[in-house]
C-alpha positions, -999 to +999 in steps of 0.1 A: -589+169-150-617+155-170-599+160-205-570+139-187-595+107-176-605+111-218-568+112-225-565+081-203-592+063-214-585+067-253-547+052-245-559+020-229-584+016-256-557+021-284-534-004-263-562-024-259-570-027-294-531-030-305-530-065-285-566-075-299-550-070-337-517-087-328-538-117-306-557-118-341-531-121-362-513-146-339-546-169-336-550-169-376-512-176-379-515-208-358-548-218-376-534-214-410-506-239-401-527-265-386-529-301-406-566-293-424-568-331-433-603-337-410-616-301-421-606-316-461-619-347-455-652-333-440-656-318-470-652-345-495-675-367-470-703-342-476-696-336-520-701-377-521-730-379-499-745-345-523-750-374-548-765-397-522-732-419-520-732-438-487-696-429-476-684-449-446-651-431-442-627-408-457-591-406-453-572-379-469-531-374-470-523-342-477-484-351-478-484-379-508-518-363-520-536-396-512-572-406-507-589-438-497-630-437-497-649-465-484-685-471-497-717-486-487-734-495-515-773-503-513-766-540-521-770-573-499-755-594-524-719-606-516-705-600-553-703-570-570-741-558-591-749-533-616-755-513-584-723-515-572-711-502-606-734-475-606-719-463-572-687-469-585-694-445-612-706-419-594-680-414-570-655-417-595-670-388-617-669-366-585-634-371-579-627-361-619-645-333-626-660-319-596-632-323-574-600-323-600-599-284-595-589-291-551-559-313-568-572-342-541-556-365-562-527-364-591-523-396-620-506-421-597-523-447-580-530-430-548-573-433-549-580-461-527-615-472-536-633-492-515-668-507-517-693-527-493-726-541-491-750-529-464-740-558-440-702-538-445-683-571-465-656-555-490-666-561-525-638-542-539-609-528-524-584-517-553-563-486-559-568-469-594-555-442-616-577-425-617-570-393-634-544-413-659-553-399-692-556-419-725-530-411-753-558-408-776-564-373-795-602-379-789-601-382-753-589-347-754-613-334-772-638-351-753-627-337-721-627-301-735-662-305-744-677-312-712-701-283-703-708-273-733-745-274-743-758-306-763-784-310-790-798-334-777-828-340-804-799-343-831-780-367-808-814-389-806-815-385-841-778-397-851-784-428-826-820-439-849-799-437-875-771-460-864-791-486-845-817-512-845-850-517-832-833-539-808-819-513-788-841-487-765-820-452-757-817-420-733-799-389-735-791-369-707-765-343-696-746-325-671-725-298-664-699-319-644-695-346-666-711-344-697-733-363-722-742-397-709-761-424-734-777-447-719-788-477-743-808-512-737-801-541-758-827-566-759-814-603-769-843-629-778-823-656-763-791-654-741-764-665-761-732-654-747-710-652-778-739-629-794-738-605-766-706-600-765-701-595-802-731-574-798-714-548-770-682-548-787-700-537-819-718-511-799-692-494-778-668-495-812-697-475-835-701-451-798-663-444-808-666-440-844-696-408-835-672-397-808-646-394-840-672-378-858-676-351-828-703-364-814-693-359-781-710-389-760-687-389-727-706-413-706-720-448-721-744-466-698-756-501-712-779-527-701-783-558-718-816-580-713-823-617-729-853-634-731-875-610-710-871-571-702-870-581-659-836-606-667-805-582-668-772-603-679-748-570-686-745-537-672-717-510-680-713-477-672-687-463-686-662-434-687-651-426-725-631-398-715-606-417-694-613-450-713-628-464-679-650-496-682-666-508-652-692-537-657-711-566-645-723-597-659-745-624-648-723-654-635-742-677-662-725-660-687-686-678-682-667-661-705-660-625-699-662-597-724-631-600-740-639-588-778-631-549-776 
């Protein structure tokens, strides 16, 4: 009698554990087929805000492969600052070469970029390519030498050699995005036609090393005149994708047109 209550018991267990499996299976089916946009876009909200980007939203469209990010950026000032650019450029590297892989984006316009002050007024609002790539052979080569390891004494070296004592330089590197040289230019006076002969100069002999295999992905620039506290120019730029985001002073009218 006793070795039929086991029997028993060991059947409704086994049936037990039969529906479990196949309530299991079931469940996970359903899951798997839910939208993930809000789990996705989770996600993404918490890589920008790894690099202390102030992300007011996030929208992601998993069906055109869209995203829109709206930023705050640290800024009160209603026009766009060399902190605004430096925002701009950070979020933008995470979205080419720490997010390329999760294919959150393709090479048609579909990033929305937003960008606010902290009292929340738009100071950009554009959509970009932002993973168009230049038709130029260095580019490539640029893009397949991103993680590898830099000398960075002999780049130090290369850049004494090329420029004045009017310019002041760092090197620095990562593993998402490269080299990044970042260079001062110190003007005695600001004369607008100088410093825009001056940058052009600059970012054309950053090319020429690039050509030379230099491999200098990331050019940051800051351009002061008459004291080291008045910034006219700042550029960070992108010279893998060719992407040039600046900002100038308003007293300078023309804009930087040279290069």
């Amino acid at each position: 009698m006793e070795k039929k209550k086991t029997g028993l018991r060991f059947r409704v267990l086994v049936v037990f554990s039969i529906i479990a499996i196949l309530c299991a299976i079931s469940l996970g089916y359903v899951f798997k087929n839910l939208p993930t946009a809000f789990a996705e876009e989770d996600y993404l909200t918490n890589q920008f805000v790894k690099d202390g980007i102030n992300i007011e939203s996030c929208v992601y469209s998993k069906a055109d492969n869209s995203l829109k990010v709206s930023i705050v950026s640290d800024t009160d000032s209603d026009q766009i600052d060399p902190e605004t650019i430096r925002v701009m450029r950070v979020a933008r590297n995470k979205i080419r070469y720490e997010l390329e892989d999760l294919a959150i984006v393709n090479s048609s316009k579909n990033y929305n970029e937003v960008i606010m002050n902290s009292n929340r007024k738009v100071l950009i609002d554009s959509d970009t390519d932002i993973l168009e790539f230049p038709p130029f052979p260095e580019c490539k080569s640029l893009r397949n030498s991103i993680g590898e390891k830099v000398d960075v004494e002999k780049l130090k070296s290369q850049l004494n050699d090329y420029f004045s004592s009017d310019y002041r330089f760092d090197v620095s590197n990562s593993d998402s995005s490269g080299t990044t040289v970042s260079i001062s230019l110190f003007c005695s006076e600001k004369n607008d036609d100088e410093i825009n002969e001056k940058i052009a100069q600059l970012v054309m002999k950053i090319d020429s090393m690039n050509r030379e295999s230099a491999g200098i992905h990331q050019l940051e620039i800051s351009v002061y005149a008459e004291s080291e506290s008045n910034l006219v120019l700042y550029m960070y730029s992108d010279l893998v994708y060719r992407d040039f985001l600046w900002w100038q002073t308003p007293d300078i009218k023309t804009q930087w047109t040279k290069y």
